[in-house]
Residue frames as qw, qx, qy, qz and C-alpha x, y, z in Angstrom:
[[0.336, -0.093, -0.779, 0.521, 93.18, 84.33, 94.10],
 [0.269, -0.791, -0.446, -0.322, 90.16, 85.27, 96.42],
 [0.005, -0.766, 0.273, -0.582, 90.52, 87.64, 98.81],
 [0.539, 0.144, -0.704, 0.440, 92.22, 86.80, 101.94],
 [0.455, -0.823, -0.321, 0.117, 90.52, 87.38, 105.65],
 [0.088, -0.877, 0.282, -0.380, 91.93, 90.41, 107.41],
 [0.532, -0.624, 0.539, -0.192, 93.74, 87.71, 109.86],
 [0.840, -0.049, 0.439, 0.314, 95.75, 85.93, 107.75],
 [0.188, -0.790, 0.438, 0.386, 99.56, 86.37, 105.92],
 [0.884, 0.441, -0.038, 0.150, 100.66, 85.00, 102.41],
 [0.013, -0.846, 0.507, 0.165, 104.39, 84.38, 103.16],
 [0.067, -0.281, 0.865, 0.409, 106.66, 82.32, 100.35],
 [0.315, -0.039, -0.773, -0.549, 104.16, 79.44, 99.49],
 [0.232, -0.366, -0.882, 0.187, 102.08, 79.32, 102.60],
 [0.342, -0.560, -0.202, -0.727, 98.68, 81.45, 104.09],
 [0.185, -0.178, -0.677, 0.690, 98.86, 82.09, 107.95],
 [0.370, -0.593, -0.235, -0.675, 95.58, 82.49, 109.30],
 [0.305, -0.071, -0.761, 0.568, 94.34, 82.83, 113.01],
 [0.590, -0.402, -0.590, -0.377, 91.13, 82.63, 115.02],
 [0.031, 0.281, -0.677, 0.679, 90.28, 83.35, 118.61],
 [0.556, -0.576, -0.497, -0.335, 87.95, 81.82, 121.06],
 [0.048, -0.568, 0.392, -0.722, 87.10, 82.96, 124.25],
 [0.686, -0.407, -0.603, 0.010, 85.77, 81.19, 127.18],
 [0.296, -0.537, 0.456, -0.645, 84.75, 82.68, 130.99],
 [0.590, -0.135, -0.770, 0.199, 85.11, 79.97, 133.61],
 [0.526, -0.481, 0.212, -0.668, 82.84, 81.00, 137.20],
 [0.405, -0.148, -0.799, 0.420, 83.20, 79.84, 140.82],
 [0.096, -0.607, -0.593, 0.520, 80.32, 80.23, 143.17],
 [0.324, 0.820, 0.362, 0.303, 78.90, 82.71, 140.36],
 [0.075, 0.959, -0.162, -0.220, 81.78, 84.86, 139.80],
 [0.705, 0.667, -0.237, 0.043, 83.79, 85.23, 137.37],
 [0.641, -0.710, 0.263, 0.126, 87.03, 83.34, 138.32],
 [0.411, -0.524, 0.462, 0.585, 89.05, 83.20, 135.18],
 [0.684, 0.707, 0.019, -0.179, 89.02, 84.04, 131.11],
 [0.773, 0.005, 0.621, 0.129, 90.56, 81.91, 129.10],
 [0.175, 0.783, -0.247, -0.543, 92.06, 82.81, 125.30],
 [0.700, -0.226, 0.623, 0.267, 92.98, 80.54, 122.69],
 [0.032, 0.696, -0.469, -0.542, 94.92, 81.23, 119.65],
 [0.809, 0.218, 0.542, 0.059, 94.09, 78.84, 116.69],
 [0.153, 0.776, -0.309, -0.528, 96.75, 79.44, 114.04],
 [0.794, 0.250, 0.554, 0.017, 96.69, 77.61, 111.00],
 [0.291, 0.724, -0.155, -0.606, 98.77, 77.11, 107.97],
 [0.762, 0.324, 0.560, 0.035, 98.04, 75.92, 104.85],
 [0.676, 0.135, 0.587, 0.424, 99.28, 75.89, 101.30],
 [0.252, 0.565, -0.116, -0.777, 99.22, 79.16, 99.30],
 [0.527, 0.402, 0.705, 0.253, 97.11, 77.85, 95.78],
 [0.067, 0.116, 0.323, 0.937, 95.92, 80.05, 92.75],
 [0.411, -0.493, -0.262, -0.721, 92.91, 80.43, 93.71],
 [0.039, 0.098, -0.782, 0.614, 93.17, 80.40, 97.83],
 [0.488, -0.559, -0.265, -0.615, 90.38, 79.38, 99.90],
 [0.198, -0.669, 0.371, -0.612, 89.32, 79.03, 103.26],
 [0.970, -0.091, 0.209, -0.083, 89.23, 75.29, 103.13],
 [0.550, 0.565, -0.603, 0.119, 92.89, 74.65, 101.96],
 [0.828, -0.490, -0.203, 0.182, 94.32, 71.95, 104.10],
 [0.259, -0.903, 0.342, -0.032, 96.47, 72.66, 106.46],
 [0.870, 0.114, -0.448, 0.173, 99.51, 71.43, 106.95],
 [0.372, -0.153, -0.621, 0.673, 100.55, 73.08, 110.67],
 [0.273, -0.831, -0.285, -0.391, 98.32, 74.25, 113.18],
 [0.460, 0.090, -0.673, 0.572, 99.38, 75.71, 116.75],
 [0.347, -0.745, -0.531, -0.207, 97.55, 76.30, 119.42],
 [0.063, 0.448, -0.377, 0.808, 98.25, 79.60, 122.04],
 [0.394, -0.704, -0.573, -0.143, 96.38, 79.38, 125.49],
 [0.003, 0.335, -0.234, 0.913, 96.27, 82.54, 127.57],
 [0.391, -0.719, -0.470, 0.331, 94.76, 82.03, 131.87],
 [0.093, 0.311, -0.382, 0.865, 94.29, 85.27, 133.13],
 [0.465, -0.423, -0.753, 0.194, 92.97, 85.30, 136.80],
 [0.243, -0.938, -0.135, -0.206, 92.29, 87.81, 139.31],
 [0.918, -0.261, 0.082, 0.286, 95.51, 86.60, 140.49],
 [0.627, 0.087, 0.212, 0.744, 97.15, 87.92, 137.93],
 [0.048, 0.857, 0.313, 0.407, 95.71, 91.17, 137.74],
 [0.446, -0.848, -0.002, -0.285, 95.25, 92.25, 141.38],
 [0.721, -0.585, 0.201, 0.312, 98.96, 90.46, 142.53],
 [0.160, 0.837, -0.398, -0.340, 100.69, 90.81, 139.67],
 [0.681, -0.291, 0.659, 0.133, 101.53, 87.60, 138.67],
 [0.037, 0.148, -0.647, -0.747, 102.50, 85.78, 135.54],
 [0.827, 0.359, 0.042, -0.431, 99.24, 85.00, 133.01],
 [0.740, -0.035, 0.667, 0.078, 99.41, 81.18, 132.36],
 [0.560, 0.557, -0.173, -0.588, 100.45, 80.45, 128.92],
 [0.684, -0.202, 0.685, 0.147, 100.79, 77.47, 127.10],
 [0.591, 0.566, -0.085, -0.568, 101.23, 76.48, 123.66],
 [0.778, 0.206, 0.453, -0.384, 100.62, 73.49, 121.49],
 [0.338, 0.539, -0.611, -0.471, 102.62, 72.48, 118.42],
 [0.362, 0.123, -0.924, -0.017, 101.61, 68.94, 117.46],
 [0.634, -0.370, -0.679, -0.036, 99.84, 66.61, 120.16],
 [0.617, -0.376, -0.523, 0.453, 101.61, 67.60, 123.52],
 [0.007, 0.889, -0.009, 0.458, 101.25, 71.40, 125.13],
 [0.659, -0.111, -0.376, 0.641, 104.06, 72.66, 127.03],
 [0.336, -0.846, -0.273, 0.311, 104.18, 76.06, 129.29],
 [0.449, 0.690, 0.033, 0.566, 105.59, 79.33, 127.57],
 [0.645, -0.618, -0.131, 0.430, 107.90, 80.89, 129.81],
 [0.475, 0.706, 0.016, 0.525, 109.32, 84.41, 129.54],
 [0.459, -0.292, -0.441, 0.714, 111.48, 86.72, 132.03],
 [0.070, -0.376, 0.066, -0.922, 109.73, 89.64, 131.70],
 [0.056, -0.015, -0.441, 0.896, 108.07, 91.48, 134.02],
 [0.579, 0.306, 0.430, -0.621, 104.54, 92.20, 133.29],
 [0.653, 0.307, 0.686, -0.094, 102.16, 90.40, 131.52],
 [0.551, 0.804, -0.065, -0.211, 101.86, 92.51, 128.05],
 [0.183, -0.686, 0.689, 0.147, 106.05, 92.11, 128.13],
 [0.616, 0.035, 0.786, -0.032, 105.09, 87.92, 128.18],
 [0.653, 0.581, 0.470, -0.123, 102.79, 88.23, 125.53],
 [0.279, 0.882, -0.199, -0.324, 104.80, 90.05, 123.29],
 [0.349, -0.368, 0.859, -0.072, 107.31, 86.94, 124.15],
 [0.621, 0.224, 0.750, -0.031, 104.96, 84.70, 123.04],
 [0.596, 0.773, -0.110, -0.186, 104.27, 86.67, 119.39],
 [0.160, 0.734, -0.642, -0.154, 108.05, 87.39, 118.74],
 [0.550, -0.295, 0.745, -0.236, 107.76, 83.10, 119.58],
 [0.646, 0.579, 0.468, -0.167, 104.73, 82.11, 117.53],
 [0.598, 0.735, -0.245, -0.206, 106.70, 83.89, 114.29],
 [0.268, -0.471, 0.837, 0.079, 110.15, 81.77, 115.08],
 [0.505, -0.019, 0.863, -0.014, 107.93, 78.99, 114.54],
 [0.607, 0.642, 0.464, 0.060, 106.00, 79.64, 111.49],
 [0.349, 0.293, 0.240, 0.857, 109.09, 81.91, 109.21],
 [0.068, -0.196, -0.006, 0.978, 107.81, 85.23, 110.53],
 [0.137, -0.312, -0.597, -0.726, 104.57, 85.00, 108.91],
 [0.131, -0.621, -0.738, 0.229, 102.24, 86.03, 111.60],
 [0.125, 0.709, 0.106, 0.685, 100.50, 89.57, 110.59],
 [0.247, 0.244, -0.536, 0.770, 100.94, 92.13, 113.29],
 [0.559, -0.351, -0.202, -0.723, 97.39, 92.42, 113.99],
 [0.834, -0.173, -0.505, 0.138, 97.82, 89.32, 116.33],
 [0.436, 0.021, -0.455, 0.776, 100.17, 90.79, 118.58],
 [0.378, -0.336, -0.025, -0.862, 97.40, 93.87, 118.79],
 [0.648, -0.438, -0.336, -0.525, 95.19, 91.44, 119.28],
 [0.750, -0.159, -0.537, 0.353, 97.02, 89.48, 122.41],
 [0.215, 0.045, -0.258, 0.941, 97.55, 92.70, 123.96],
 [0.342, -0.248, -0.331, -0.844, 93.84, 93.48, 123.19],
 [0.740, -0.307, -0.578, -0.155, 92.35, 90.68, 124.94],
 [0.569, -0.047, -0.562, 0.599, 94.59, 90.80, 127.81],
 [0.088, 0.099, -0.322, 0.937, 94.01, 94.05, 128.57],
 [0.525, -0.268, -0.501, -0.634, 90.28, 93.26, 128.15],
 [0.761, -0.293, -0.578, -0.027, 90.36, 90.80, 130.94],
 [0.303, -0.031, -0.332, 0.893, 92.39, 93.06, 133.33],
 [0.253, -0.110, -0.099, -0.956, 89.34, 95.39, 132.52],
 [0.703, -0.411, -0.341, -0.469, 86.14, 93.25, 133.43],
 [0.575, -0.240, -0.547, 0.559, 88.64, 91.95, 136.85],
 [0.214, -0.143, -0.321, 0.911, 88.58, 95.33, 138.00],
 [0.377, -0.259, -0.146, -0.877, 85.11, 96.12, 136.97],
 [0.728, -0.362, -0.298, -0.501, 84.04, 93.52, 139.56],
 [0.633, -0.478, -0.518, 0.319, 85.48, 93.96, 142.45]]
C-alpha cells in the first residue's frame, strides 16, 4: 500500500480523507466574512491505495464566520451536505468552538468514527484563525 496523506484514516475497508478550502468574501473593501469548507471523502481501502480511488461518499462541512459572530457572540453558520441537499447543523452549545466540536463528534456518526483527530484540530484551527484577522481589523 502507498503511503497515506497525513489527513486521511484507514478504518475496516474504507480510507477517510479530507481537504479544506478557504474563501474571504469583502463588502465595500472589507473583509465581511470567511468562509470554510470541509471536503471529506471516502473511498475503498485497495492493496495498493491511491489518491484516485473512487469514492463512494463524500460530505461536505461549511463553516460562515462573520464579525457578527465574533464581536456579538453569535452562532457561526454551519451547514453540511450529505448527498445533493445541504441542511443547517444545529448545536446547543454555547460558544462557537463548543458547535464545532458538535459538528466533528457529528461528521464521525456519519462515516463509523473514521475521521482522524487532526480535523477537529483543524476546525478549531481555522475558527480561531478567523476570530483572529476580525479583531486584527477593527
Amino acid at each position: 500500500m502507498s503511503k497515506l496523506p497525513h489527513n486521511a484514516k484507514i478504518s475496516k475497508s474504507q480510507v477517510t480523507q479530507w481537504e479544506i478550502i478557504k474563501n474571504c468574501e469583502y463588502a465595500d473593501n472589507c473583509l465581511s466574512k470567511i468562509v470554510t469548507l470541509y471536503v471529506i471523502k471516502m473511498a475503498q481501502l485497495s492493496d495498493f491505495y491511491t489518491s484516485n480511488e473512487p469514492e463512494i461518499n463524500t460530505i461536505l462541512a461549511r463553516i460562515s464566520v462573520t464579525s457578527e459572530n465574533v464581536f456579538l457572540n453569535k452562532a457561526a453558520t454551519i451547514e453540511v451536505m450529505e448527498g445533493i441537499f445541504p441542511y443547517k447543523f444545529n448545536s446547543k452549545k454555547k460558544n462557537n468552538v463548543s458547535r464545532l466540536e458538535d459538528l466533528y463528534n457529528y461528521l464521525c456518526s456519519i462515516v463509523g468514527n473514521s475521521l482522524p483527530q487532526e480535523m477537529l484540530e483543524s476546525l478549531v484551527r481555522e475558527y480561531k484563525d478567523a476570530v483572529t484577522l476580525f479583531k486584527a481589523i477593527t
